[in-house]
C-alpha positions, 0 to 999 in steps of 0.5 A: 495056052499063053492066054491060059498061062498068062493069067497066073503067071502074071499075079492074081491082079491081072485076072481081075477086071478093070472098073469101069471108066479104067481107073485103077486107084484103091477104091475107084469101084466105090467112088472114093478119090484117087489121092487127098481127103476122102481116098483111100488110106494106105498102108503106112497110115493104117499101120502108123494108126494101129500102133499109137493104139496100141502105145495107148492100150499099153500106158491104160493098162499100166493103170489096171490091176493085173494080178500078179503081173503076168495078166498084162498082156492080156489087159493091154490087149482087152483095152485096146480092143475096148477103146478100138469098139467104143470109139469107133462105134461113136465117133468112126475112128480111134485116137491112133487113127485120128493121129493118122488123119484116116477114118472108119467109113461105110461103104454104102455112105456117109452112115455111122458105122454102129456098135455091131460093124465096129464089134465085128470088126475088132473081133477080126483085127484081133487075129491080125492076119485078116488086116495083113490079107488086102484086096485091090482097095487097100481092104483087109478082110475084117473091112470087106467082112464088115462092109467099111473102109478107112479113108483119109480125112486129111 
């Protein structure tokens, strides 16, 4: 009965199994570093990377027509994800990203990740919650839907 307990009791994290060779860090399952260039990004970068992002979608859309006025959320939200498809799609990070030192990678090597995985990927970023929800690698669930990572580049 304990065992049964036990696994419930003490969080969702001790029912999962331990990689091999025990280590524990985010993205240890993949092969990615444990600290440094090539890790795993954290939550303070990716969070610091979505919000120069969006300070820039802002100052753009300041730009753009808007109607009336009242449309500007709605342009503001429409540059941001443009920019966040395009540039990943070219180059594997956004300007708040790059601002962050962390980069889009896929998890199968070191590939483009493609205009389809950064269209998918934003449309899941756009509701939020899906970036919000992580696993034990530090990946929400528009990366595990997706098959990418952020990894720091610096």
């Amino acid at each position: 009965m304990a065992r049964i307990t036990g696994s419930w009791l003490s969080g969702p994290s001790s029912a999962l199994p331990t990689p091999e060779g025990g280590s524990t860090h985010p993205g240890a399952a993949f092969g990615f570093p444990a600290d440094g260039p090539g890790s795993v990004a954290g939550f303070g970068r990716r969070t610091l990377g979505l919000l120069v992002d969006w300070l820039i979608a802002m100052g753009l859309a300041a730009y753009l027509p808007a109607g009336d006025g009242s449309g500007w959320a709605t342009v503001t939200f429409l540059v941001w994800f443009a920019v966040g498809v395009l540039a990943v799609t070219f180059f594997s990070f956004t300007p708040g990203q790059l601002v962050a030192g962390i980069r889009v990678a896929r998890i199968e090597g070191d590939m483009r990740v493609g205009f389809v995985r950064a269209l998918v990927r934003q449309i899941f970023l756009s509701f939020v919650v899906p970036a919000v929800i992580t696993d034990g690698d530090n990946r929400g669930m528009h990366d595990r839907a997706t098959g990418t990572v952020l990894i720091r580049v610096r």
